[in-house]
N, CA and C atoms of all chains as a GROMACS GRO file, in nm:
protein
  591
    1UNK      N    1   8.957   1.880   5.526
    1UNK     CA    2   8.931   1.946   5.654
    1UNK      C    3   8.780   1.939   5.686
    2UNK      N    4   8.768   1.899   5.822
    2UNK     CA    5   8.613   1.867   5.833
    2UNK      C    6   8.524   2.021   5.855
    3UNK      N    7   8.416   2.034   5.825
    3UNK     CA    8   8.353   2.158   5.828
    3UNK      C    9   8.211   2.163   5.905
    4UNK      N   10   8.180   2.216   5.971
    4UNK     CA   11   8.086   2.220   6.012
    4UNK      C   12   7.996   2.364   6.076
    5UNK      N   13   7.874   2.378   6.049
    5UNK     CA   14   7.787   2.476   6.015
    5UNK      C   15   7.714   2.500   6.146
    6UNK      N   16   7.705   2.612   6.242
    6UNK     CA   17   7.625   2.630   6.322
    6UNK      C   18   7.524   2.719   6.268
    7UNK      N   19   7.423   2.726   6.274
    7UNK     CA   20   7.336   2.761   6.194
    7UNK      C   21   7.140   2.792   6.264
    8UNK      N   22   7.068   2.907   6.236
    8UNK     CA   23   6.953   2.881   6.233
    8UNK      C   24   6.873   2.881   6.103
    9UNK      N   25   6.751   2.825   6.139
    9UNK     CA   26   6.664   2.795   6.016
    9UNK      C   27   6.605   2.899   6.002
   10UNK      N   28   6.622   3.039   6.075
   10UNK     CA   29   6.542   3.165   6.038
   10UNK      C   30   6.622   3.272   6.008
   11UNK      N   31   6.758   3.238   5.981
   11UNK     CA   32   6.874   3.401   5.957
   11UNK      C   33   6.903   3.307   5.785
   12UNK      N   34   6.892   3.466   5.726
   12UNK     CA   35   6.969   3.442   5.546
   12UNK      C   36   7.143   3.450   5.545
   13UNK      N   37   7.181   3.442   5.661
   13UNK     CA   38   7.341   3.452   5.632
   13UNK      C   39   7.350   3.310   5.630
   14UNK      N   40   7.344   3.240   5.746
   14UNK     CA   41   7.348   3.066   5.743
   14UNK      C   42   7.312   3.034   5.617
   15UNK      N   43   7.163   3.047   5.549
   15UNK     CA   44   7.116   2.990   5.433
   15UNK      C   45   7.261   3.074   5.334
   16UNK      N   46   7.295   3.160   5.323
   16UNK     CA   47   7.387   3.186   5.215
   16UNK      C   48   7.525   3.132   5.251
   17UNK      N   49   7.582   3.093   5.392
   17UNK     CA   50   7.748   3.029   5.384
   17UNK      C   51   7.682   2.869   5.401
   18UNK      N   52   7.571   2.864   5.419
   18UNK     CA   53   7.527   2.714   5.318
   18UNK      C   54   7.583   2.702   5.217
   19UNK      N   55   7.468   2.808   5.134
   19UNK     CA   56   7.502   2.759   4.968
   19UNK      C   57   7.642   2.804   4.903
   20UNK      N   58   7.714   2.914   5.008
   20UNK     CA   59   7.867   2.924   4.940
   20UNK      C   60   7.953   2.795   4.951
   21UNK      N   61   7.919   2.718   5.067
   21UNK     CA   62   7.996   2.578   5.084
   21UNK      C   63   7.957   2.473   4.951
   22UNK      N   64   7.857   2.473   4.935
   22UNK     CA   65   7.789   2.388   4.877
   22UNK      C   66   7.848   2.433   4.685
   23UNK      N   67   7.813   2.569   4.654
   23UNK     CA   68   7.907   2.598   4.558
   23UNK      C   69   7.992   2.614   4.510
   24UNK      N   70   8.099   2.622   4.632
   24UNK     CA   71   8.213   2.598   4.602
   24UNK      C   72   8.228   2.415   4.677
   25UNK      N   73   8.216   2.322   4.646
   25UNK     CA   74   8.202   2.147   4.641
   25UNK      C   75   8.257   2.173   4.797
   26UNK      N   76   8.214   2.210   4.881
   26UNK     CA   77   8.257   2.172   4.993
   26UNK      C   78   8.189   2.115   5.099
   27UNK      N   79   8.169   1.953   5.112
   27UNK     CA   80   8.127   1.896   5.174
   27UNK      C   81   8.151   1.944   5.342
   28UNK      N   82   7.995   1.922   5.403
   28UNK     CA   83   7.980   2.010   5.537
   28UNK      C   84   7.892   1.984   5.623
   29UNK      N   85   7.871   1.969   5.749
   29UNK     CA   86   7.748   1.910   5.831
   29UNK      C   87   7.702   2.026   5.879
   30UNK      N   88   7.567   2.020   5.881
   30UNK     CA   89   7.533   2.179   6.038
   30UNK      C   90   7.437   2.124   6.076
   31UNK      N   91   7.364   2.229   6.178
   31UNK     CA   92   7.268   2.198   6.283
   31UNK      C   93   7.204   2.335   6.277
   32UNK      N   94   7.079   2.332   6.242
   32UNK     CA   95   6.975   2.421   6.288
   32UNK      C   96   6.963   2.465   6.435
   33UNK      N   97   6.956   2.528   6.479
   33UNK     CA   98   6.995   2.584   6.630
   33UNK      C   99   6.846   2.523   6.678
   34UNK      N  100   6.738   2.680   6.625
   34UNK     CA  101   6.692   2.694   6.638
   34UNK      C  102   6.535   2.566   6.632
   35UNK      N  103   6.591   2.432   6.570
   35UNK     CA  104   6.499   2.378   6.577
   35UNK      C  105   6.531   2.215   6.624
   36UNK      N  106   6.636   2.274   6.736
   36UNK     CA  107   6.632   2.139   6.874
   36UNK      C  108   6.587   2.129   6.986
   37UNK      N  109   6.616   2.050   7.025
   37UNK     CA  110   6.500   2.060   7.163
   37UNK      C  111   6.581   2.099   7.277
   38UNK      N  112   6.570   2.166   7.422
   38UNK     CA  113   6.631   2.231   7.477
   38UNK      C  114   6.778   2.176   7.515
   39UNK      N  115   6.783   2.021   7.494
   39UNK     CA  116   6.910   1.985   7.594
   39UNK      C  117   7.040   2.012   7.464
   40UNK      N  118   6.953   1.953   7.363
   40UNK     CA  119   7.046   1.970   7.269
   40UNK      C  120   7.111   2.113   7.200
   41UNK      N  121   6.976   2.194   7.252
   41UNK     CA  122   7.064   2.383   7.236
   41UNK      C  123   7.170   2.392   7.346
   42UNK      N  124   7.121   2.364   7.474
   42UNK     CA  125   7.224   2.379   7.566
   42UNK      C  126   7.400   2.364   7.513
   43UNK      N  127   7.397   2.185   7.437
   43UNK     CA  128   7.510   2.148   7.388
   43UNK      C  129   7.564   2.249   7.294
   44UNK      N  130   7.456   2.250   7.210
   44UNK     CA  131   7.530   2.393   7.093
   44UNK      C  132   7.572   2.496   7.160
   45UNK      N  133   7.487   2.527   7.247
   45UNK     CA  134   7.562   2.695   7.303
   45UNK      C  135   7.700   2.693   7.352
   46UNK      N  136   7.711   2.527   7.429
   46UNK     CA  137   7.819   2.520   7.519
   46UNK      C  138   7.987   2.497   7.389
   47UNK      N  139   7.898   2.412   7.298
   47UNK     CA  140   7.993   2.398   7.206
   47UNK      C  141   8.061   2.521   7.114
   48UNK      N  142   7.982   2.636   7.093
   48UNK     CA  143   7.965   2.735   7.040
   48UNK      C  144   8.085   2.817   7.106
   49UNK      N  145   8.065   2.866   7.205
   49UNK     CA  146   8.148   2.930   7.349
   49UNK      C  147   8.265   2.898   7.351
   50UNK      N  148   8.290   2.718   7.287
   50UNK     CA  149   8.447   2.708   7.310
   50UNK      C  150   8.472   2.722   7.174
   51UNK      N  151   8.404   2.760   7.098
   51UNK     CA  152   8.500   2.859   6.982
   51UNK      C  153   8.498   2.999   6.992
   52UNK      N  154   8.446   3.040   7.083
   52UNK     CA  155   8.463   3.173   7.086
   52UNK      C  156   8.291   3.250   7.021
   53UNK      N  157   8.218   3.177   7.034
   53UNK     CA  158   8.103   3.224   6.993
   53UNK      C  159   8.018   3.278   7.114
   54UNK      N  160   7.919   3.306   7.034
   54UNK     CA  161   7.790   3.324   7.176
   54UNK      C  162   7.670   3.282   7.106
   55UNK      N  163   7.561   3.351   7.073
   55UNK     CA  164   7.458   3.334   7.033
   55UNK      C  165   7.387   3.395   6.932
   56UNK      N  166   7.550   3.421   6.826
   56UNK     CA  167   7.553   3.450   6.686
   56UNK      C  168   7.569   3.412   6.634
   57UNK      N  169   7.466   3.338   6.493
   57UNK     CA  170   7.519   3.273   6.388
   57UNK      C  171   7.473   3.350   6.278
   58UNK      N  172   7.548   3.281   6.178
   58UNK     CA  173   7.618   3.120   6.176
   58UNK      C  174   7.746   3.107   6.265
   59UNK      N  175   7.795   2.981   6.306
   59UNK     CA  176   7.891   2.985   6.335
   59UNK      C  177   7.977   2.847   6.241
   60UNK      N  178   8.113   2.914   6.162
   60UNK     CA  179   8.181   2.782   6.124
   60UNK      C  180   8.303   2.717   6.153
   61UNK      N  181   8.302   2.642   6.142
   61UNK     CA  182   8.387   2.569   6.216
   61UNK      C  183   8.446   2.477   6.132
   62UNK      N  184   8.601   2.521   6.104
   62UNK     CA  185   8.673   2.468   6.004
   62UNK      C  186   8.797   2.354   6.061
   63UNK      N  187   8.835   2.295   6.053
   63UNK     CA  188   8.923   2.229   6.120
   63UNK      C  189   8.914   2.240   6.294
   64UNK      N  190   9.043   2.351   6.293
   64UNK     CA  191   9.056   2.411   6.450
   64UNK      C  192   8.997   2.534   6.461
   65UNK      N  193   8.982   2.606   6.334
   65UNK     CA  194   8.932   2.723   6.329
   65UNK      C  195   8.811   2.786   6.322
   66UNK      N  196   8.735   2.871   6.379
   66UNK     CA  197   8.614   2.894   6.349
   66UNK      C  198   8.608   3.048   6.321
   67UNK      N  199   8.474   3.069   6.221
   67UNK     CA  200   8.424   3.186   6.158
   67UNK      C  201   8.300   3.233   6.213
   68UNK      N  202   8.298   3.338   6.259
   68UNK     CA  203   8.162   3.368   6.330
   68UNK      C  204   8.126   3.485   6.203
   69UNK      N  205   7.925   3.459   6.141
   69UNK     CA  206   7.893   3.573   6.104
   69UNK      C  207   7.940   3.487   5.940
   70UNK      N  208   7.841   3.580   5.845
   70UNK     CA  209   7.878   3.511   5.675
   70UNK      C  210   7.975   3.586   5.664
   71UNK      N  211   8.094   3.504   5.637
   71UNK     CA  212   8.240   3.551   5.562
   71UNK      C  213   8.317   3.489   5.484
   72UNK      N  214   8.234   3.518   5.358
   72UNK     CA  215   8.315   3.409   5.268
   72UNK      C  216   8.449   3.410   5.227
   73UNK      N  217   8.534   3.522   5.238
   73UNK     CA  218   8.639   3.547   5.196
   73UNK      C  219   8.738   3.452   5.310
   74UNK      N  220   8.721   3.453   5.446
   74UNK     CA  221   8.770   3.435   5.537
   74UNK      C  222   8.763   3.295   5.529
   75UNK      N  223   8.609   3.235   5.508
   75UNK     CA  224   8.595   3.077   5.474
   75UNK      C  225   8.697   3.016   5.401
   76UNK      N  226   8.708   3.115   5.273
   76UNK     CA  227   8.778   3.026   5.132
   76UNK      C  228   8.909   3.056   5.151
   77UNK      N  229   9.010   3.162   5.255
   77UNK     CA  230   9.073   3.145   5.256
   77UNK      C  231   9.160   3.027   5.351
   78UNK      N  232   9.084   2.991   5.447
   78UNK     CA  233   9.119   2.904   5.559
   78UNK      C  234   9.130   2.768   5.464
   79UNK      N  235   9.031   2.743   5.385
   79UNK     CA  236   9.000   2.632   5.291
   79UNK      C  237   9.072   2.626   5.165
   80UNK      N  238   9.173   2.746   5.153
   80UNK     CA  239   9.264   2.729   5.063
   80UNK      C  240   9.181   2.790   4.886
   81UNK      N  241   9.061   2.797   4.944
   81UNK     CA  242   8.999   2.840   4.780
   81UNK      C  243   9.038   2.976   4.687
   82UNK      N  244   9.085   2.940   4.621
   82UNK     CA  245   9.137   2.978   4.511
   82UNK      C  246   8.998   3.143   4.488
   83UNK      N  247   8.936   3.065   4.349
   83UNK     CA  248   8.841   3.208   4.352
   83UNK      C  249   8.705   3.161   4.418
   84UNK      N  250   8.704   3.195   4.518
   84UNK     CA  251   8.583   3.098   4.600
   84UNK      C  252   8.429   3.219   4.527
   85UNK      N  253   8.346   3.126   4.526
   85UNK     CA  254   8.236   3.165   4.435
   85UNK      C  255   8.169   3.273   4.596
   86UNK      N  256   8.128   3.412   4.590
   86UNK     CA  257   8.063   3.447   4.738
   86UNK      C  258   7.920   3.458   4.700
   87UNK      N  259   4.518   3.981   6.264
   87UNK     CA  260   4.622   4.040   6.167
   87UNK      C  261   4.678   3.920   6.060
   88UNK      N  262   4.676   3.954   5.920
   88UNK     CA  263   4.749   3.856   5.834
   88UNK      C  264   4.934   3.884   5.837
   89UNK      N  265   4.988   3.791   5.780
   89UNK     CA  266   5.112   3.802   5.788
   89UNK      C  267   5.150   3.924   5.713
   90UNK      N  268   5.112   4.032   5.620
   90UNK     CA  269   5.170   4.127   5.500
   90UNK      C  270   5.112   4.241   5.580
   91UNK      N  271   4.993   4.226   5.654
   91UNK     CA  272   5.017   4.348   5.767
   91UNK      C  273   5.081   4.378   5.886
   92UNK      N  274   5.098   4.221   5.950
   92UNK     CA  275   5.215   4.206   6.076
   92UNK      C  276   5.346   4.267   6.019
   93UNK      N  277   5.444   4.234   5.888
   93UNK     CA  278   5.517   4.277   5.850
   93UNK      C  279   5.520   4.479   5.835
   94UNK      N  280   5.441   4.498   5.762
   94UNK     CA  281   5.411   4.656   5.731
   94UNK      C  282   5.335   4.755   5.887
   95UNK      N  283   5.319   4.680   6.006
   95UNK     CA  284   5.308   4.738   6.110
   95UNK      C  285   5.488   4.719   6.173
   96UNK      N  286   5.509   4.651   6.179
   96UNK     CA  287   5.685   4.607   6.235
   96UNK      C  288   5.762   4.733   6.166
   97UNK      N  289   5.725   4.725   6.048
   97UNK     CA  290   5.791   4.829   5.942
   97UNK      C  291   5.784   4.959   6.027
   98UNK      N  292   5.662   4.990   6.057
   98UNK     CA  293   5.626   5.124   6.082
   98UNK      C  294   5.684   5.150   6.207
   99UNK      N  295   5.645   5.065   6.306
   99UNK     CA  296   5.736   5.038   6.448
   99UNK      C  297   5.864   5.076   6.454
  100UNK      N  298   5.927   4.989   6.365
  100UNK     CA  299   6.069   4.973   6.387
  100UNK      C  300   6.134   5.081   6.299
  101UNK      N  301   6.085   5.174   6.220
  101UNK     CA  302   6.135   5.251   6.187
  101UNK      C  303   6.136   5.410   6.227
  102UNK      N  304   6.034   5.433   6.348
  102UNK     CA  305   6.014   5.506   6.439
  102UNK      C  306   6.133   5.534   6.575
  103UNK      N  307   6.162   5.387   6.612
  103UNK     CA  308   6.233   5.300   6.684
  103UNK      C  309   6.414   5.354   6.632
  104UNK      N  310   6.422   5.302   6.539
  104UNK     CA  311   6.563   5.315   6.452
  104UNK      C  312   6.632   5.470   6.412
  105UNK      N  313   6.556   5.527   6.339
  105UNK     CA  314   6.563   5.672   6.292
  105UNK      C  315   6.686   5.736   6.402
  106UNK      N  316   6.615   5.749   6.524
  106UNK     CA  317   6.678   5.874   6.617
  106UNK      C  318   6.817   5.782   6.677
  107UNK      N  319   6.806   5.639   6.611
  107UNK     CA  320   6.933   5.611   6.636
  107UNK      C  321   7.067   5.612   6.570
  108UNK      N  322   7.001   5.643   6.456
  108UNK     CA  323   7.062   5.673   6.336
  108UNK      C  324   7.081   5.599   6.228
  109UNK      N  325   6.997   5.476   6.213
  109UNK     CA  326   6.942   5.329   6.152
  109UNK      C  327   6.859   5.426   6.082
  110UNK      N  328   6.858   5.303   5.942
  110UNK     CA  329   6.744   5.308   5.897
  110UNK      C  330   6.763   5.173   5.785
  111UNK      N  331   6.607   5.130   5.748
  111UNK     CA  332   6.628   4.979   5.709
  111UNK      C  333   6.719   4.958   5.568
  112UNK      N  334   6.759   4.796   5.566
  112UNK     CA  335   6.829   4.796   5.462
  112UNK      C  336   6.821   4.810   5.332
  113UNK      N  337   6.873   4.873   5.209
  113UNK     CA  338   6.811   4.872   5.110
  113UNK      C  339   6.778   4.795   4.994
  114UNK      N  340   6.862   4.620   5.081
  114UNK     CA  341   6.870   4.556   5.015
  114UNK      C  342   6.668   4.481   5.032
  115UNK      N  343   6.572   4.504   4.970
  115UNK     CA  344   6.440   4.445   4.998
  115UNK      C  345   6.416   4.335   5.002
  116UNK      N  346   6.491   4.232   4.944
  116UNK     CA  347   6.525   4.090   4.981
  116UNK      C  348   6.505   4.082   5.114
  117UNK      N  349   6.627   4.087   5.164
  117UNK     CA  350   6.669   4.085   5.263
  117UNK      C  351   6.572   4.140   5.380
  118UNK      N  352   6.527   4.274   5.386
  118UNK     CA  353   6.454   4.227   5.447
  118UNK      C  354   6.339   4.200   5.462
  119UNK      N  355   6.250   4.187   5.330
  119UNK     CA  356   6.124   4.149   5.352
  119UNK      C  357   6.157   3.955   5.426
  120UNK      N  358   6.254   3.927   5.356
  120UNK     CA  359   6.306   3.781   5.443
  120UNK      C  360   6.291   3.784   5.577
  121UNK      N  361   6.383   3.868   5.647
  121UNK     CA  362   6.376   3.863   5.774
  121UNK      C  363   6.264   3.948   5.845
  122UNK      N  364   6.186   4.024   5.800
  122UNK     CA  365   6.030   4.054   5.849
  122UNK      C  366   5.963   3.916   5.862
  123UNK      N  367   5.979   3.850   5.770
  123UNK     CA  368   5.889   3.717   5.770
  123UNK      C  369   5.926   3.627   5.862
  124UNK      N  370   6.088   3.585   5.883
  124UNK     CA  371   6.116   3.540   6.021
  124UNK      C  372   6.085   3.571   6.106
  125UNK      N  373   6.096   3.760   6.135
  125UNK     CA  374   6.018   3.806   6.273
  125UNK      C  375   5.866   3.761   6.337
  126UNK      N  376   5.770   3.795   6.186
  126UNK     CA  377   5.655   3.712   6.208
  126UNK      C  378   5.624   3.600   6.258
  127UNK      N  379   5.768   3.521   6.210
  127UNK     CA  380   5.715   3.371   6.260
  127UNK      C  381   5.757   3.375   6.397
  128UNK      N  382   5.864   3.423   6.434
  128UNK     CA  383   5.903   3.423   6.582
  128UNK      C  384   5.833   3.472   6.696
  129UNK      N  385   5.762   3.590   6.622
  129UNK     CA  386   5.620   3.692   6.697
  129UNK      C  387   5.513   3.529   6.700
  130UNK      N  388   5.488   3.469   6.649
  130UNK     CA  389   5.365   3.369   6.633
  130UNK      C  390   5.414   3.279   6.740
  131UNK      N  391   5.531   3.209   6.736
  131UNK     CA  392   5.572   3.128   6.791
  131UNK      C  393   5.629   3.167   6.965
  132UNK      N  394   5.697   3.267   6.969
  132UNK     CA  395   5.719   3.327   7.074
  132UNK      C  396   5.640   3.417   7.178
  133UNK      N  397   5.585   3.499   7.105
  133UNK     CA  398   5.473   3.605   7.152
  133UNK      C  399   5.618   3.765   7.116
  134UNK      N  400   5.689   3.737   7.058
  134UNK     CA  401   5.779   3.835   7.090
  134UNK      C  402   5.879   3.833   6.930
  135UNK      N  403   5.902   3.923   6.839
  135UNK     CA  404   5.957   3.908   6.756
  135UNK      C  405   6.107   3.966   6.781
  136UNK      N  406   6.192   3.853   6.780
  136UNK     CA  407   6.356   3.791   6.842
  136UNK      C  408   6.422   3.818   6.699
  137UNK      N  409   6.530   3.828   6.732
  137UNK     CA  410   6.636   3.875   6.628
  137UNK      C  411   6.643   3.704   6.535
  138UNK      N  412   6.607   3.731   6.386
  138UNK     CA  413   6.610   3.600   6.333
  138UNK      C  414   6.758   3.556   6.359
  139UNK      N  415   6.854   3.579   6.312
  139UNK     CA  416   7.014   3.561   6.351
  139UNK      C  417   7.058   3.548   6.470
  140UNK      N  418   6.994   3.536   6.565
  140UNK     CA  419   7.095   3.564   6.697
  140UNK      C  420   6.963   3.379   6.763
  141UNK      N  421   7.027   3.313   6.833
  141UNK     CA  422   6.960   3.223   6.896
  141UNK      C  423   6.892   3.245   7.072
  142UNK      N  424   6.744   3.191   7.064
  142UNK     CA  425   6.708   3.226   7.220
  142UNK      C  426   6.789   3.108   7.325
  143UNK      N  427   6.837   3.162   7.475
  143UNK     CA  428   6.877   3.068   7.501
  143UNK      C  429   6.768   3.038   7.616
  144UNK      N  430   6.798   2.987   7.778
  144UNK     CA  431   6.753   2.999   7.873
  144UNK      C  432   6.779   3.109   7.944
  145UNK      N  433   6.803   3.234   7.901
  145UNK     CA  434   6.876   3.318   7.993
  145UNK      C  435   6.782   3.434   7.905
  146UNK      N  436   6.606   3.414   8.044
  146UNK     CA  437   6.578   3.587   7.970
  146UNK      C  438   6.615   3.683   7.979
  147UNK      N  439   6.748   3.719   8.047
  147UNK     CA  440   6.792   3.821   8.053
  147UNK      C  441   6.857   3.874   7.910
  148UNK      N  442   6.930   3.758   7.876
  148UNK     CA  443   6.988   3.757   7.686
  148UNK      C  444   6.921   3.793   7.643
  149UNK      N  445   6.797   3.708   7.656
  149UNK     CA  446   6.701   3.689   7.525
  149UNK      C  447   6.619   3.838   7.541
  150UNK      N  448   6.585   3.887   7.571
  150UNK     CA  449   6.565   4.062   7.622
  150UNK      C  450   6.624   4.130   7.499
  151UNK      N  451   6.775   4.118   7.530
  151UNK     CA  452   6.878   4.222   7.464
  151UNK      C  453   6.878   4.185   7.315
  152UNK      N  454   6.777   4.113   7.250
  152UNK     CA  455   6.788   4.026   7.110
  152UNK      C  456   6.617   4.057   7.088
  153UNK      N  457   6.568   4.113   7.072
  153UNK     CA  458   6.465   4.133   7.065
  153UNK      C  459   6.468   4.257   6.970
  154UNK      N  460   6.382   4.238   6.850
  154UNK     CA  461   6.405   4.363   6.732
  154UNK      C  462   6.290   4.504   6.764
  155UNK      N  463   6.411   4.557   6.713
  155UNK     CA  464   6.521   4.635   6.732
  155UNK      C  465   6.646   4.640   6.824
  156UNK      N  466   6.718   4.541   6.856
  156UNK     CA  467   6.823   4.522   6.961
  156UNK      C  468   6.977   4.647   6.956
  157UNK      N  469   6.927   4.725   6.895
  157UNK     CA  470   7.040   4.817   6.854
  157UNK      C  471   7.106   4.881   6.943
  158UNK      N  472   7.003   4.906   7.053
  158UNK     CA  473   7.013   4.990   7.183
  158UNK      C  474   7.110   4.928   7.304
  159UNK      N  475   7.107   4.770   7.295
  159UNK     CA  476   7.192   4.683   7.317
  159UNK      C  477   7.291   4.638   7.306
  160UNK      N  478   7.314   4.673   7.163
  160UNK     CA  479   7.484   4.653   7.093
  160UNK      C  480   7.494   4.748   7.023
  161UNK      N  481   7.480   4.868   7.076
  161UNK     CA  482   7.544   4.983   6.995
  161UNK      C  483   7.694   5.004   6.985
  162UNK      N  484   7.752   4.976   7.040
  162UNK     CA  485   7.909   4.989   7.001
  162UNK      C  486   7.945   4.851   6.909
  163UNK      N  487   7.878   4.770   6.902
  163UNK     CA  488   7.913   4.654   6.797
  163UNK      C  489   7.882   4.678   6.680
  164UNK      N  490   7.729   4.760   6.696
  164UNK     CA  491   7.681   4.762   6.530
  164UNK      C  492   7.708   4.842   6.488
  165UNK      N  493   7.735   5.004   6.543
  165UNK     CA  494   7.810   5.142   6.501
  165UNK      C  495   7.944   5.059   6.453
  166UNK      N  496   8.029   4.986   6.513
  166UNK     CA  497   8.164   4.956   6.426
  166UNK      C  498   8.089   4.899   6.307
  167UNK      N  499   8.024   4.790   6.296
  167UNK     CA  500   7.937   4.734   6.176
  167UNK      C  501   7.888   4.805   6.093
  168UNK      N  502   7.861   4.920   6.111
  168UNK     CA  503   7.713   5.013   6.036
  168UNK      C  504   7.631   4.927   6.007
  169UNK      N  505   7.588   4.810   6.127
  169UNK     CA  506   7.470   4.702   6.069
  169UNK      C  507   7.414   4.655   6.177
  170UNK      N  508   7.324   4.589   6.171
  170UNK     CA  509   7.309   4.537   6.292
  170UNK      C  510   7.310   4.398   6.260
  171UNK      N  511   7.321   4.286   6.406
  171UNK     CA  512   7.383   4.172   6.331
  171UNK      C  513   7.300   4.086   6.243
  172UNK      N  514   7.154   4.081   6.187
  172UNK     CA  515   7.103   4.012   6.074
  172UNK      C  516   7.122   4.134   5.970
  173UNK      N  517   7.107   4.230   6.015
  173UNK     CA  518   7.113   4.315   5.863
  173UNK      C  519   7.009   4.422   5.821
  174UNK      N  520   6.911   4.378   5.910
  174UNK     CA  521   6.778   4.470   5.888
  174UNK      C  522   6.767   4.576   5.878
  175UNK      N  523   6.881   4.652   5.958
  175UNK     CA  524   6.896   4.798   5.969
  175UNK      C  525   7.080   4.797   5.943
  176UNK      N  526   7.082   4.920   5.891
  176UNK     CA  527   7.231   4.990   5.857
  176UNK      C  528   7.227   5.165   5.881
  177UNK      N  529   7.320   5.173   5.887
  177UNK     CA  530   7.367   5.320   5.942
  177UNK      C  531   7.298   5.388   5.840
  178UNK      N  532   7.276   5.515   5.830
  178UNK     CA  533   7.156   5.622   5.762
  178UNK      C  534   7.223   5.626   5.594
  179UNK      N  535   7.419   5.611   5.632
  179UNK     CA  536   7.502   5.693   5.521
  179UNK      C  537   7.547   5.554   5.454
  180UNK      N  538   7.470   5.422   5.490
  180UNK     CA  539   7.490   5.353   5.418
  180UNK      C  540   7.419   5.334   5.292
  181UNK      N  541   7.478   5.264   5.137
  181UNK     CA  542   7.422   5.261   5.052
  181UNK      C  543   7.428   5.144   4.998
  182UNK      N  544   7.585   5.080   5.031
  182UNK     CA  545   7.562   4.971   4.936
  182UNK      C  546   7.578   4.831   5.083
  183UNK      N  547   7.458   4.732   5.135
  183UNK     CA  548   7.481   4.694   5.224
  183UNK      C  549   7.584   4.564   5.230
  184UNK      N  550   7.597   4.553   5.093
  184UNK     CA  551   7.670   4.451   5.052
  184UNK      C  552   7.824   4.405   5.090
  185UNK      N  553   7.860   4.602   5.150
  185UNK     CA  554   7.986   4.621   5.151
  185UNK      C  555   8.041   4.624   5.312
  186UNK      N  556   7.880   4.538   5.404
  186UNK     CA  557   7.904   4.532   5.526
  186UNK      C  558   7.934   4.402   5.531
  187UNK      N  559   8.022   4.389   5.667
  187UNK     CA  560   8.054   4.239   5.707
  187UNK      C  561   7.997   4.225   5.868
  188UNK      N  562   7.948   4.108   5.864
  188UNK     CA  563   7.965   4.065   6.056
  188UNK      C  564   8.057   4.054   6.091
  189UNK      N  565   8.086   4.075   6.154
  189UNK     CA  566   8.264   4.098   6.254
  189UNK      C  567   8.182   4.096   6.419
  190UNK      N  568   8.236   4.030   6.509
  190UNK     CA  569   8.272   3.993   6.597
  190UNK      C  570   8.278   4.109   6.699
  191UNK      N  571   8.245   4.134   6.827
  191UNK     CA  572   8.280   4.243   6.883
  191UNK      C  573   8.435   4.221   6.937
  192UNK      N  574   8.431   4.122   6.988
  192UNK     CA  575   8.572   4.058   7.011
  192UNK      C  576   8.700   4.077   6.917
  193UNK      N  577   8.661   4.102   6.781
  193UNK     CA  578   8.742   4.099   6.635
  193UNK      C  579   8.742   4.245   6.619
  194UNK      N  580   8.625   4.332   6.660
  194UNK     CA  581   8.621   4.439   6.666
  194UNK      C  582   8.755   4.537   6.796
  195UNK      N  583   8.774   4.447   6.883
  195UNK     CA  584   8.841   4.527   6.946
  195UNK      C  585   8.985   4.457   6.960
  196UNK      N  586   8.990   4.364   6.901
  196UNK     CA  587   9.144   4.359   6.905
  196UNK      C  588   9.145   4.405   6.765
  197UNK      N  589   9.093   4.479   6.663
  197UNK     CA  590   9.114   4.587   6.559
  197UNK      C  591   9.152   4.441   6.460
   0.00000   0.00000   0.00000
């Protein structure tokens, strides 16, 4: 399932459902919000919105599903993880 | 001002600020001496220290309501939370902050 990380480079929740992906082997792309240039925030915000976000992150985005806010329990269960490391 | 007094004036600010709302900062010190230091950088970069967690958009009207201490703003989100959404502050009768989650206001009201 493809995964992907909305994310800024200045909140510790993103940096921690980073490293929960990453510790539990789960290959994942994201994007620093906060350090694109305006057209390309525009896209994030707009992309963001059609998951049901706004201008809270992290935001993840699991298959069809997305997780707003660090929730690892919610992550590992969508992802099927067993004892997911939080 | 150096950065370890920008932080310990914010401190003093924002805890003036918080108190009568019934906040007070988290006790996790990690956490937030972390996000003091984001604020700093956002105060440098912005002129305005912005909620590290929440993103600025084109809309200063948003970007207003995200500005720390934003509590006053989303008080019915972060009272369900006992947090606010990076974490900096938690409800007075909180102790362990560990045992807060971000939840959604949206997630919040369909319960």
């Amino acid at each position: 399932m493809k995964v992907f990380v909305y994310a800024l480079s200045t909140c510790p929740w993103c940096r921690k459902t980073k490293k929960f992906l990453q510790e539990n082997h789960i290959p994942f792309d994201f994007v620093d919000y906060d350090l694109q240039n305006e057209a390309e925030q525009d896209k994030i915000i707009r992309e963001m919105t059609k998951f049901g976000g706004g201008s809270a992150f992290p935001l993840v985005v699991i298959g069809e599903e997305a997780v707003i806010g660090y929730n690892p329990q919610k992550i590992g269960q969508i992802l099927g993880l067993k004892a997911a490391k939080a | 001002m150096n950065r370890e007094s920008r932080k310990k004036a914010l401190r003093h600010l924002y805890q003036r600020v918080v108190e009568p709302l019934g906040y007070k900062f988290t006790p996790d010190e990690e956490i937030a001496d972390f996000l003091l230091e984001q604020e700093v950088n956002l105060e440098q970069k912005h002129g305005i220290p912005f909620c590290p967690c929440q993103g600025l958009t084109k809309d200063r009207d948003q970007n207003m309501k995200i500005v720390c201490p934003c509590i006053p703003f989303h008080r019915k989100h972060f009272d369900a939370m006992k947090r606010c959404w990076c974490g900096l502050f938690v409800h007075k009768d909180v102790m362990n902050p560990d045992e807060l989650q971000q939840i959604t206001l949206s997630e919040i009201k369909n319960g």
